[in-house]
gemmi code that builds the backbone of each chain (N, CA, C; Angstrom):
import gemmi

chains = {
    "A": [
        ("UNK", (149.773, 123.149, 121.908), (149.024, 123.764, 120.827), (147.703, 123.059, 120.589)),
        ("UNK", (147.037, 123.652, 119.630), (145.310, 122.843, 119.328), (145.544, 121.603, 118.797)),
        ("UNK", (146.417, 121.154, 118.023), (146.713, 119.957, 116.807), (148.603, 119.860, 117.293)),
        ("UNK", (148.123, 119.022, 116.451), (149.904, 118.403, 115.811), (150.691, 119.556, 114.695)),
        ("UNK", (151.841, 119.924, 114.934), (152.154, 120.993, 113.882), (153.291, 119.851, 113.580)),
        ("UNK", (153.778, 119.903, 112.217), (154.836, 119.647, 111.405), (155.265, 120.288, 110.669)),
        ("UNK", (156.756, 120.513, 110.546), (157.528, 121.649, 109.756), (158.717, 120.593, 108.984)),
        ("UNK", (159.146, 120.858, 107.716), (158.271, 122.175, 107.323), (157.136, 121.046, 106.232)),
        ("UNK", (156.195, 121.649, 106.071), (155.084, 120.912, 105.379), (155.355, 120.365, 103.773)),
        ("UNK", (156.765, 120.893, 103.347), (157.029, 120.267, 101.666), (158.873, 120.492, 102.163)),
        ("UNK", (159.669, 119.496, 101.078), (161.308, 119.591, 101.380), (161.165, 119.043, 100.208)),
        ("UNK", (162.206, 119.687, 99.360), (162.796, 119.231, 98.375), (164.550, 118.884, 98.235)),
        ("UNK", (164.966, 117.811, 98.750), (166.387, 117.940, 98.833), (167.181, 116.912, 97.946)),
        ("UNK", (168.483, 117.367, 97.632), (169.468, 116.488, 96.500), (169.350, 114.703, 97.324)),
        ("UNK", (169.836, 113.916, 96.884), (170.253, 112.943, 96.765), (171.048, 112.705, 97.703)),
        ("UNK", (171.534, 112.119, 98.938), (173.017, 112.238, 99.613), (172.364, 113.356, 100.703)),
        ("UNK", (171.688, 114.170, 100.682), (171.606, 114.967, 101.940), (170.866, 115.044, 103.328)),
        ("UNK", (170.917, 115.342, 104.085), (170.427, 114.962, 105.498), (169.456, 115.985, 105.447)),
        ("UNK", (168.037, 115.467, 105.882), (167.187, 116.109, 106.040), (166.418, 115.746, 107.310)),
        ("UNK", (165.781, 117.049, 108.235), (165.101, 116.836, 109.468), (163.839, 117.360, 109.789)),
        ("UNK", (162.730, 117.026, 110.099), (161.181, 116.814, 109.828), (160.936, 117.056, 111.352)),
        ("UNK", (160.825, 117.677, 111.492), (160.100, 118.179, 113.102), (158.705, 117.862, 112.930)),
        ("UNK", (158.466, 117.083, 114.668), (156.674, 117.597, 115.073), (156.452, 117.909, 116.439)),
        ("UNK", (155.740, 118.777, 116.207), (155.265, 119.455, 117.601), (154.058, 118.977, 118.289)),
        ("UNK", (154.120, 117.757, 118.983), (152.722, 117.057, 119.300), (151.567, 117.709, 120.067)),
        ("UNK", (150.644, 117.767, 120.701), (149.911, 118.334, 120.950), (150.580, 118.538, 122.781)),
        ("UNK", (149.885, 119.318, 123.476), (150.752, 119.372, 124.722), (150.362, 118.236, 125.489)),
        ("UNK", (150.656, 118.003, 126.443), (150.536, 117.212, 127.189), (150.218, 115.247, 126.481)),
        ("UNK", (150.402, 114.850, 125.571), (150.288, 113.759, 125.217), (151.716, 113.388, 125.318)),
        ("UNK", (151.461, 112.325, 125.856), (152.571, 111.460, 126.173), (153.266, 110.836, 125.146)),
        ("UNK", (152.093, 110.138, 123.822), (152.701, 109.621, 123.077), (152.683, 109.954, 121.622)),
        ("UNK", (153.962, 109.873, 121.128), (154.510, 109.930, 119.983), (154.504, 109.223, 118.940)),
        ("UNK", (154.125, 109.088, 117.380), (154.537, 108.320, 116.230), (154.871, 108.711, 115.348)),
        ("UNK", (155.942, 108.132, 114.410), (156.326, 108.415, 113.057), (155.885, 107.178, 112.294)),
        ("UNK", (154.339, 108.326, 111.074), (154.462, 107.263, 109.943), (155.036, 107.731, 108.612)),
        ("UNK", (155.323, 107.080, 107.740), (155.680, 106.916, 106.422), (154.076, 106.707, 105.846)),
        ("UNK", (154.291, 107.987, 104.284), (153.001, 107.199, 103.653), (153.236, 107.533, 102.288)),
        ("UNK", (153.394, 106.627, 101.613), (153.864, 106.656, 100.494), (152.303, 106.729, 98.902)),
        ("UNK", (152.398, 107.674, 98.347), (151.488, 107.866, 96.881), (150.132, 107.773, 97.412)),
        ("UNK", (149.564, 108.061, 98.953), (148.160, 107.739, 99.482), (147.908, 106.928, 99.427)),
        ("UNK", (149.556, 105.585, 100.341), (148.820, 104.408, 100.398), (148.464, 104.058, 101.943)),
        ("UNK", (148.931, 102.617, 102.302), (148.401, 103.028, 104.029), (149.876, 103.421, 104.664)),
        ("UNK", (149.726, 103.288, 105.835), (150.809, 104.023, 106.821), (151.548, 103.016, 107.544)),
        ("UNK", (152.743, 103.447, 107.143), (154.034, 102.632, 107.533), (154.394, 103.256, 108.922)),
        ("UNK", (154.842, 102.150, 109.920), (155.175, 102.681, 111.092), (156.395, 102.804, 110.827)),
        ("UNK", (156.759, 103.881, 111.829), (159.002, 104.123, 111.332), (159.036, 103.961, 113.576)),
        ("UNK", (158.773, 104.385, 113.940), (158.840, 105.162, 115.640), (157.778, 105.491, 116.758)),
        ("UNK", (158.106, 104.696, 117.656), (156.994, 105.057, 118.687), (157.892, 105.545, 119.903)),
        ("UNK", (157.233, 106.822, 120.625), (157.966, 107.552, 121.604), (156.325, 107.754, 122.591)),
        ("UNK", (157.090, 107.094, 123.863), (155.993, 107.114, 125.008), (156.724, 107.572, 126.612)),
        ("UNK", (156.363, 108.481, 126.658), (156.786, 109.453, 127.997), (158.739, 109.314, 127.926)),
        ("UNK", (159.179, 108.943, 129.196), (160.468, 108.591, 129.422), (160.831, 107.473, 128.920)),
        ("UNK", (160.366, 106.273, 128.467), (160.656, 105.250, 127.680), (161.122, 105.204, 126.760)),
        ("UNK", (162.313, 103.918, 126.354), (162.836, 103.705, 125.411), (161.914, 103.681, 124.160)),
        ("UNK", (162.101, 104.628, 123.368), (161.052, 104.275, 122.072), (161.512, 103.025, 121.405)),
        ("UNK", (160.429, 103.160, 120.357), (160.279, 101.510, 119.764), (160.968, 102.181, 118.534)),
        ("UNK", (161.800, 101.435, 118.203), (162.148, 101.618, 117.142), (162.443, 100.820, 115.897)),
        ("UNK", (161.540, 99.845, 116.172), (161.297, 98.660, 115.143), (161.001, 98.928, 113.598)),
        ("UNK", (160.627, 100.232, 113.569), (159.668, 100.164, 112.291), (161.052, 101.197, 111.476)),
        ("UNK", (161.693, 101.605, 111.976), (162.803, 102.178, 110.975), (163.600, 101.522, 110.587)),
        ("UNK", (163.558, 101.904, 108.310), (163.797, 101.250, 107.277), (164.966, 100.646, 107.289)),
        ("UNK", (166.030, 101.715, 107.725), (167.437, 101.431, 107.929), (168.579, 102.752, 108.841)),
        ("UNK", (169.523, 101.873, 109.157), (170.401, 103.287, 109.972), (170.448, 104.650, 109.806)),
        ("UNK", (169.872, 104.740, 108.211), (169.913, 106.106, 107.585), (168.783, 107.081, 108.550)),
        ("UNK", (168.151, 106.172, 109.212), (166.637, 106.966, 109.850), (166.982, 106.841, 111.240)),
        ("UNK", (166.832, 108.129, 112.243), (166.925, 108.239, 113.543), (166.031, 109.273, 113.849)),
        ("UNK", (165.707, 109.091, 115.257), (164.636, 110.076, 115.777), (165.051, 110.837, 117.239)),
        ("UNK", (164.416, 111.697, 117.657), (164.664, 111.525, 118.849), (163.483, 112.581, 119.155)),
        ("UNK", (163.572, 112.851, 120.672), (162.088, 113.193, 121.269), (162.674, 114.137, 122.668)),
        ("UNK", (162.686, 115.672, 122.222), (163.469, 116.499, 123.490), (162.488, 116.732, 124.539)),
        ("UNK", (162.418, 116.514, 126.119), (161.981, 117.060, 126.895), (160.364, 116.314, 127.118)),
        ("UNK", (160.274, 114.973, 126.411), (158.853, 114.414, 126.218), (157.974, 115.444, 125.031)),
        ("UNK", (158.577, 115.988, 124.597), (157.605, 117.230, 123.857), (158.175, 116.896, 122.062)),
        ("UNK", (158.623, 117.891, 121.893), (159.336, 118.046, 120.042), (160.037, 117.216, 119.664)),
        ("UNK", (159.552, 116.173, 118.751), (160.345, 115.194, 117.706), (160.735, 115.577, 116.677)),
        ("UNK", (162.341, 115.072, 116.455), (162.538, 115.482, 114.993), (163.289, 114.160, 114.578)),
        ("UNK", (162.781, 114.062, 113.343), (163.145, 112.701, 112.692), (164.291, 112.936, 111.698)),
        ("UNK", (165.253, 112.554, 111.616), (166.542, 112.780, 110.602), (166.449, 111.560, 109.902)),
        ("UNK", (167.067, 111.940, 108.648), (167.006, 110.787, 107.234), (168.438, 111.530, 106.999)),
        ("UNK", (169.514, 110.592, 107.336), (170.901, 110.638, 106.929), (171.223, 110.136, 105.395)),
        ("UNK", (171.544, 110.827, 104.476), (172.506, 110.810, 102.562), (170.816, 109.975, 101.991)),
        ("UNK", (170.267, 110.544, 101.944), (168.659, 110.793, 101.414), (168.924, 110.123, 100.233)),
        ("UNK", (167.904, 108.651, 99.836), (167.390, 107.909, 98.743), (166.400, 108.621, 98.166)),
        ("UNK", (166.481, 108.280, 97.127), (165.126, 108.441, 95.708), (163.953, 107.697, 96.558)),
        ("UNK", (164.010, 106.323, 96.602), (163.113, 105.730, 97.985), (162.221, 106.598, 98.761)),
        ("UNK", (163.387, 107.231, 99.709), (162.636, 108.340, 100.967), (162.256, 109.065, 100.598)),
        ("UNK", (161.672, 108.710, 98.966), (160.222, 110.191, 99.122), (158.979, 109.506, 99.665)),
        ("UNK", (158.547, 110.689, 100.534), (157.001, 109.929, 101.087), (156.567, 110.864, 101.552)),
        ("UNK", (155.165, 111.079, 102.513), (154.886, 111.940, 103.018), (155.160, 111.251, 104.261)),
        ("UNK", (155.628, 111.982, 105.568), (156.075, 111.533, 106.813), (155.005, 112.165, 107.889)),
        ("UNK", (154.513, 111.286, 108.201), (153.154, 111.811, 109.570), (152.991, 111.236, 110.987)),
        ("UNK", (153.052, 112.317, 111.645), (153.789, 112.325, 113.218), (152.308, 112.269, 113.436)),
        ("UNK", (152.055, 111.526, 114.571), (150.700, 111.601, 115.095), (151.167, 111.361, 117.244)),
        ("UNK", (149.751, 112.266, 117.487), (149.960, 112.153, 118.838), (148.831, 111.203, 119.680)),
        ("UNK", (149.133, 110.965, 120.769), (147.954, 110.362, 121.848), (148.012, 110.726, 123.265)),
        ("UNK", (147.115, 110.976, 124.034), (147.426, 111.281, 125.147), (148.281, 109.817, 126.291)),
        ("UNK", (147.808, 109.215, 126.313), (148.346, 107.713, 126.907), (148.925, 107.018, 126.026)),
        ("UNK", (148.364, 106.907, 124.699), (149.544, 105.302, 124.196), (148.109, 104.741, 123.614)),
        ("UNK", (146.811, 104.989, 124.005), (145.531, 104.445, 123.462), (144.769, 105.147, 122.993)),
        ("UNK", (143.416, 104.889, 122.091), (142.732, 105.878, 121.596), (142.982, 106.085, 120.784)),
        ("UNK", (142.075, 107.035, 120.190), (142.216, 107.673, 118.689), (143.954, 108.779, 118.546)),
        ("UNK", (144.508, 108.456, 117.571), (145.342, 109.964, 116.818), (144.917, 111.097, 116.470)),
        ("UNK", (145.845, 111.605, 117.194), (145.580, 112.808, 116.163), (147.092, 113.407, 115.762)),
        ("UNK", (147.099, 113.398, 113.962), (148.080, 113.810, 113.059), (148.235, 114.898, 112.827)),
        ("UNK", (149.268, 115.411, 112.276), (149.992, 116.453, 111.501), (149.651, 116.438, 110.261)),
        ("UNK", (149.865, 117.550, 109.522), (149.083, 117.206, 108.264), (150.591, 116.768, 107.197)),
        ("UNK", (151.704, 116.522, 108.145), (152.738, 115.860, 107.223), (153.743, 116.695, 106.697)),
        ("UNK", (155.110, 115.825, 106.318), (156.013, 117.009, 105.612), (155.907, 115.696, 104.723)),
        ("UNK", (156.327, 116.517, 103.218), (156.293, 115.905, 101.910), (157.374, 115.996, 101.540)),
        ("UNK", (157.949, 114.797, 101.832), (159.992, 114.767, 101.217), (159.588, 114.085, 99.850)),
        ("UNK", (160.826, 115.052, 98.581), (160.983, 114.553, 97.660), (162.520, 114.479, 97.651)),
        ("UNK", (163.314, 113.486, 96.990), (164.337, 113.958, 96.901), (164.329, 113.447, 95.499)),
        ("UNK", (165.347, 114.388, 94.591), (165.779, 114.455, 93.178), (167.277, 114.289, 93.117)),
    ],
    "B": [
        ("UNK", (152.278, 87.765, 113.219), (152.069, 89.065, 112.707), (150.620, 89.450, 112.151)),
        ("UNK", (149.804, 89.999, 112.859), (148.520, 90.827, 112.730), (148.386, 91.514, 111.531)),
        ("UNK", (147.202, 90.964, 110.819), (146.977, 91.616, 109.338), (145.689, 92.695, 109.412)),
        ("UNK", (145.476, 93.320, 108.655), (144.116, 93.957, 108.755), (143.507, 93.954, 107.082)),
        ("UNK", (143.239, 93.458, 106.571), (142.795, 93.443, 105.184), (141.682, 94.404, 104.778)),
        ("UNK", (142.027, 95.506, 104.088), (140.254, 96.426, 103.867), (140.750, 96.542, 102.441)),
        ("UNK", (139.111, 96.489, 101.885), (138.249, 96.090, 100.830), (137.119, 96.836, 100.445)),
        ("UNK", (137.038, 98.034, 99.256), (137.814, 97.659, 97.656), (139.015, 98.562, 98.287)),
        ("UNK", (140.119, 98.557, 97.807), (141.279, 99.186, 97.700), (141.081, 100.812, 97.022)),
        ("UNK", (139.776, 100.637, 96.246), (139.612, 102.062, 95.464), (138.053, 101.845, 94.732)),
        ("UNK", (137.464, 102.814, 94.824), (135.878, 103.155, 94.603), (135.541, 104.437, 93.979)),
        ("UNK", (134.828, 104.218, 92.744), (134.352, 105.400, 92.583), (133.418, 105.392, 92.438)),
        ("UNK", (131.763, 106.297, 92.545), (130.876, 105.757, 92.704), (130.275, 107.068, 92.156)),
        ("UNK", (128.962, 107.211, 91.466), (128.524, 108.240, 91.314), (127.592, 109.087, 92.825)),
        ("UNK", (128.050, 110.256, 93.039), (126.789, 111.056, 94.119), (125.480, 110.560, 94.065)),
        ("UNK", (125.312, 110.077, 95.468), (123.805, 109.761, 95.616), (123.484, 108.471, 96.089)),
        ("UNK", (124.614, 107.251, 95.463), (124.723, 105.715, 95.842), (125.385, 105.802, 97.060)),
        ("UNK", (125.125, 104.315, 97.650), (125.745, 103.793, 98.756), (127.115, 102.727, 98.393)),
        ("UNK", (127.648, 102.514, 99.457), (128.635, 101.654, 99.361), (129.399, 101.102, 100.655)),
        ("UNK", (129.744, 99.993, 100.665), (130.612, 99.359, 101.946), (131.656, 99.417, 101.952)),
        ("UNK", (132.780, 99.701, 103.070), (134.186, 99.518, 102.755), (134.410, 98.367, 104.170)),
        ("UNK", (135.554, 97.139, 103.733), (135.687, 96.330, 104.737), (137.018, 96.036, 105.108)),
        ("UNK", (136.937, 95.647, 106.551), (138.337, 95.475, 107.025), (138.385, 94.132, 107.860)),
        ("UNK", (139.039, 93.033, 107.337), (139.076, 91.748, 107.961), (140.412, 91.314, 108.395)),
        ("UNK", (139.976, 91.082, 109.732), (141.320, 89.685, 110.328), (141.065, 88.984, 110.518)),
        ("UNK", (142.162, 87.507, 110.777), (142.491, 86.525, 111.248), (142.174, 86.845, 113.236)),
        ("UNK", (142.713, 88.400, 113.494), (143.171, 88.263, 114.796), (141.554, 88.758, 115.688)),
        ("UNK", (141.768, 88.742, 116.659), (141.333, 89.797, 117.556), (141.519, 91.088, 117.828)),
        ("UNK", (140.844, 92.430, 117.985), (141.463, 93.915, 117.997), (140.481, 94.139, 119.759)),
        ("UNK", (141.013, 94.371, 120.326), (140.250, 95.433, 121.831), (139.424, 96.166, 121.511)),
        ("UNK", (139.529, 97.090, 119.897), (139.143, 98.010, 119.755), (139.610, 98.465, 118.318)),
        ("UNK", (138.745, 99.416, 117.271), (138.733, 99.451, 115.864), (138.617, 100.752, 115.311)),
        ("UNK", (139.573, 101.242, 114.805), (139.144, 102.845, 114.413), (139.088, 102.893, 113.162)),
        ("UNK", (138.057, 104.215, 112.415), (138.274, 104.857, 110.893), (138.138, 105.747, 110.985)),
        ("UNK", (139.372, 106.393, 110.161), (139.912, 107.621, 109.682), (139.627, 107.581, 108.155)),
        ("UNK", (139.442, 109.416, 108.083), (139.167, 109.702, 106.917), (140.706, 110.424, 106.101)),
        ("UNK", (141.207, 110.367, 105.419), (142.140, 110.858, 105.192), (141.971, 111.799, 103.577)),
        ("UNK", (142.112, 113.361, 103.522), (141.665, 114.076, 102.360), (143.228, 114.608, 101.835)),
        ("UNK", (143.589, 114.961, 100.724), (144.397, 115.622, 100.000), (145.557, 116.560, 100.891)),
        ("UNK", (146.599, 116.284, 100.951), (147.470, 116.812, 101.859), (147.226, 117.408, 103.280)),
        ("UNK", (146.653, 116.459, 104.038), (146.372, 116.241, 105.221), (146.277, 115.266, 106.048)),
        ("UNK", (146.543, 115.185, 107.727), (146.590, 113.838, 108.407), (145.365, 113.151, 108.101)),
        ("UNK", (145.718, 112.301, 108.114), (144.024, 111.223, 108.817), (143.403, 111.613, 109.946)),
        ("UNK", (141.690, 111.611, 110.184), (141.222, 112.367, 110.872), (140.362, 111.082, 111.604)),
        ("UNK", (140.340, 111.137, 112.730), (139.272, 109.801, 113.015), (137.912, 110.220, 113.368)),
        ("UNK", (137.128, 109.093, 112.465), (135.977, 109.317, 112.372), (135.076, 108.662, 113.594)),
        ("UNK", (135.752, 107.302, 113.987), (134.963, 106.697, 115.030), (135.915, 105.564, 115.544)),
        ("UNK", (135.486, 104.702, 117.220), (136.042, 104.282, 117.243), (135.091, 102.757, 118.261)),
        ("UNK", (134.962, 101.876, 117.788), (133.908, 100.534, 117.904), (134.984, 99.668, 118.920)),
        ("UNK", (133.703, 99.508, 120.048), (134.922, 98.614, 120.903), (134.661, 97.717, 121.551)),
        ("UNK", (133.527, 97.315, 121.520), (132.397, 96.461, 121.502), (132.009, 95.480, 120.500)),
        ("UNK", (131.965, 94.100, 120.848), (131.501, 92.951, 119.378), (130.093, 93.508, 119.148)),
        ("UNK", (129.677, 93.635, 117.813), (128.452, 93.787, 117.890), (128.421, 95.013, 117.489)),
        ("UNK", (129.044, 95.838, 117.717), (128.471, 97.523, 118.045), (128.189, 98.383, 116.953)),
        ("UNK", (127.284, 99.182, 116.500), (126.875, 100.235, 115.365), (126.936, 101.376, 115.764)),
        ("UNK", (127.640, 101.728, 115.200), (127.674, 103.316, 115.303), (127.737, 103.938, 114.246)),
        ("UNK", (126.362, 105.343, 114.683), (126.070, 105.826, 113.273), (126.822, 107.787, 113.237)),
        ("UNK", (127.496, 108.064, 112.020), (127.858, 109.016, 111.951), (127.159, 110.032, 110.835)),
        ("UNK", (126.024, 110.713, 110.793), (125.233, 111.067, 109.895), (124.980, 109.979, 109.195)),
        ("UNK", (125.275, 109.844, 107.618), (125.005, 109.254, 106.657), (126.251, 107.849, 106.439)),
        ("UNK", (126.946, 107.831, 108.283), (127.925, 106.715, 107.901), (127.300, 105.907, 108.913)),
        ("UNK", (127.420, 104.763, 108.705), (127.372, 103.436, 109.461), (128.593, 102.830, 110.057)),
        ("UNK", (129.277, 102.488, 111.064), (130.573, 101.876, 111.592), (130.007, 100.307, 112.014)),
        ("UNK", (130.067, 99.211, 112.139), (129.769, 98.358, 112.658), (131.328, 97.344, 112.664)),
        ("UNK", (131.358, 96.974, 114.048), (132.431, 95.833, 114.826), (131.751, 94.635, 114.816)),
        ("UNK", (132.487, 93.417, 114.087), (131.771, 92.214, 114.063), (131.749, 91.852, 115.852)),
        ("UNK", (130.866, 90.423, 115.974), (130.701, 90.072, 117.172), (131.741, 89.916, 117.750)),
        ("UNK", (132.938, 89.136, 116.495), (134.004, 88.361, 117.441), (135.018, 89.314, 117.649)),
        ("UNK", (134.897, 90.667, 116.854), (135.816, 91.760, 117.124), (137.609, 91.547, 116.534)),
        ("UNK", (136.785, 90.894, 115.154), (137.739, 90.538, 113.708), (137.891, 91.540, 112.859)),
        ("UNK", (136.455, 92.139, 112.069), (136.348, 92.481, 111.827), (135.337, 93.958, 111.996)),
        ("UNK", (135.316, 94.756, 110.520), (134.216, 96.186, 110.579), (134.297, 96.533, 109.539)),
        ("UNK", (132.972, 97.261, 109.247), (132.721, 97.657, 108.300), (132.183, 98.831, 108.347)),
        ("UNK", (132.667, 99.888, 107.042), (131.757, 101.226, 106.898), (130.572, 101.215, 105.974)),
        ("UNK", (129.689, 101.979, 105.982), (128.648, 101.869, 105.220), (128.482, 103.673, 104.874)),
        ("UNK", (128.677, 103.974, 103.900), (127.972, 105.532, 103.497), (126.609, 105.473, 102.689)),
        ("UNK", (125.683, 106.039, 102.775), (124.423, 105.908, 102.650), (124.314, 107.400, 101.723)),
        ("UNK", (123.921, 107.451, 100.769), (123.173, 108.771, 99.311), (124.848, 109.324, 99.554)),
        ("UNK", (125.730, 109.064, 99.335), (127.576, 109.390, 99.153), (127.102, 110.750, 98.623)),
        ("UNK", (128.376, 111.739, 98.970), (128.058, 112.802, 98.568), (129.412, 113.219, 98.270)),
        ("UNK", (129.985, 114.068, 97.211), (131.033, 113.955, 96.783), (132.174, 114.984, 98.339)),
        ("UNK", (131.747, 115.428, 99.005), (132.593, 115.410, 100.344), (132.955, 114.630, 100.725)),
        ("UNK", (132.185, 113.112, 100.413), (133.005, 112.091, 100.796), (134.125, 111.642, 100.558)),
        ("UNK", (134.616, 112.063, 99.730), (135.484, 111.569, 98.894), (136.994, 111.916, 99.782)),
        ("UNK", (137.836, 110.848, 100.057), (138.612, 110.636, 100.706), (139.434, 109.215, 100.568)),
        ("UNK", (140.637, 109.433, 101.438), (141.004, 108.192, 101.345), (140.651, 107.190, 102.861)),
        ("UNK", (139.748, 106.496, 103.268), (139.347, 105.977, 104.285), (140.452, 104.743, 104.878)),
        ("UNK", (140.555, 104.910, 105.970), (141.307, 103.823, 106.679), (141.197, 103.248, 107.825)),
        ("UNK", (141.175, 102.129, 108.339), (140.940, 101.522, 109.436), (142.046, 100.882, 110.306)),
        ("UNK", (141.881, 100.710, 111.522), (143.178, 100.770, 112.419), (142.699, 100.008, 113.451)),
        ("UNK", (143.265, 98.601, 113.814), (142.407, 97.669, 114.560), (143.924, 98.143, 116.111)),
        ("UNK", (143.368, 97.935, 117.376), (143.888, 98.224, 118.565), (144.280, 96.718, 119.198)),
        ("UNK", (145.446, 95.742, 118.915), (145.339, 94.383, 119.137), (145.604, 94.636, 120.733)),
        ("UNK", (144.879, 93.447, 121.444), (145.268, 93.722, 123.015), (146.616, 93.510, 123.478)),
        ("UNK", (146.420, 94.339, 125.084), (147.849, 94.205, 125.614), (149.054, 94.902, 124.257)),
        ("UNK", (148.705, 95.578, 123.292), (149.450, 96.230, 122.544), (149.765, 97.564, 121.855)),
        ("UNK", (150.414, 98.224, 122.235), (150.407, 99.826, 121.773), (149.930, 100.342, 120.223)),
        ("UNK", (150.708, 99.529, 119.518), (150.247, 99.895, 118.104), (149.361, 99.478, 117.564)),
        ("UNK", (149.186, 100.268, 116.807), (148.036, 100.072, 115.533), (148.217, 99.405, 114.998)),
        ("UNK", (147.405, 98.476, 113.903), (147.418, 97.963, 112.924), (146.444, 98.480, 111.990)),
        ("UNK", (147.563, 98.992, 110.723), (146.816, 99.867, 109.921), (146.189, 99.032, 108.671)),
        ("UNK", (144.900, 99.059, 108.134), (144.520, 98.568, 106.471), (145.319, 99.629, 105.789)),
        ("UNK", (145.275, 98.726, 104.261), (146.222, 99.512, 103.320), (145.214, 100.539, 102.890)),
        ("UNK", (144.376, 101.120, 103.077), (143.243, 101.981, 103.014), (142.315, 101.927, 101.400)),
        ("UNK", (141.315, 102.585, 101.629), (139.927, 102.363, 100.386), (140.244, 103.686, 99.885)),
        ("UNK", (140.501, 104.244, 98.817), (140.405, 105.580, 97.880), (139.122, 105.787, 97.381)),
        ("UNK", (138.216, 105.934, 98.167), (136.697, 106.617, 97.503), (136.609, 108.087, 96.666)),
        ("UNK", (135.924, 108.155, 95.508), (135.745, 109.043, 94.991), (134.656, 109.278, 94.548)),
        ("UNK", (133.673, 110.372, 95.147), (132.169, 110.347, 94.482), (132.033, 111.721, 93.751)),
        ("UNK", (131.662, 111.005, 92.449), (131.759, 111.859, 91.383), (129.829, 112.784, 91.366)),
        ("UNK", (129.952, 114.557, 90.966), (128.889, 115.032, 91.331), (127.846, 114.677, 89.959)),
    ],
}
model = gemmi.Model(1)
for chain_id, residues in chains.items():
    chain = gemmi.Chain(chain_id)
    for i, (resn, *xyz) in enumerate(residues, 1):
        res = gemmi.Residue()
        res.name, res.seqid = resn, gemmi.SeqId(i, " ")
        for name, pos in zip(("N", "CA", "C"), xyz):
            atom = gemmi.Atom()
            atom.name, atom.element = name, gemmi.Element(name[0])
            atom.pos, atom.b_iso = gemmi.Position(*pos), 0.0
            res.add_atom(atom)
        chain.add_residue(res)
    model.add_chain(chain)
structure = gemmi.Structure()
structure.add_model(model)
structure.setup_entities()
């Protein structure tokens, strides 16, 4: 596609529930990220996904957060029994190699109540 | 662990003034990016300095990479309330995939 798409762009879910944040990176870029950004502050790394490689998965908060990456292409990030915490806005950004500038999604906006 | 420090944290400035936003390390970066980031949308990159020394001008913005490639700074020149964004900088440490993000500048230029 032209950009990064993310679905769905707002979630409102209970407390306790599993919620999943797709991004559709741009085609052919190899590499993948999940940030966290909490009240427009800076950007928390959660996941890095680069071609067939083991992603990095250093930057996720706790077990509750898993990712995965089908076919080198569509990421979807799951947040397993959802904290008050995990509200943030979540922004997938792509790269063609692993270097260079991003280019983002314009984000899904998890609230949970 | 690689810091990136940027400076003021938040600005408001009336249309028409100038202003600096700064981003300092301890470390070395290969390479230095800023993104503009607006109201429910990604961050957009504005430029990217990779060179000690280097200026780069974007209309009415200034980018400059210190020599030792520590630091950079933005410069907006007669601000115009389009500016208004949340700005952020993202240093490229070598031999390393990720970013290192500043906690970003909240500019707001009032008309």
């Amino acid at each position: 596609g032209a950009g990064v798409s993310q679905s769905p762009s707002n979630k409102v879910t209970e407390k306790g529930k599993d919620v999943e944040l797709r991004c559709d990176p741009i085609s052919g870029h190899t590499a993948l990220y999940w940030y966290r950004q909490s009240l427009g502050q800076g950007l928390e790394f959660l996941i890095y996904f680069q071609g067939n490689s083991a992603p990095d998965k250093s930057g996720l908060p706790s077990d509750r957060f898993s990712a995965e990456r089908t076919g080198g292409s569509v990421s979807t990030l799951t947040i397993q029994r959802t904290q008050q915490e995990d509200s943030a806005v979540y922004l997938c950004a792509s790269t063609l190699t692993g270097i260079g500038g991003y280019t983002f999604g314009s984000g899904t906006r998890l609230t949970v109540v | 662990t690689q810091l990136l420090e940027q400076s003021p944290q938040f600005l408001s400035i009336q249309e028409g003034e100038n202003l600096t936003v700064y981003c300092n390390s301890s470390s070395v970066f290969s390479s230095l990016q800023w993104y503009r980031q607006e109201p429910g949308e990604g961050p957009v990159l504005l430029v990217t300095v990779v060179t000690g020394g280097e200026v780069k001008k974007l209309k009415r913005l200034t980018f400059q990479f210190g020599d030792a490639r520590k630091d950079s700074s933005l410069h907006i020149t007669a601000a115009q309330p389009g500016d208004t964004g949340l700005y952020l900088c993202a240093g490229a440490p070598p031999s390393n995939y990720q970013l290192i993000w500043g906690a970003g500048t909240k500019l707001i230029i009032k008309p």
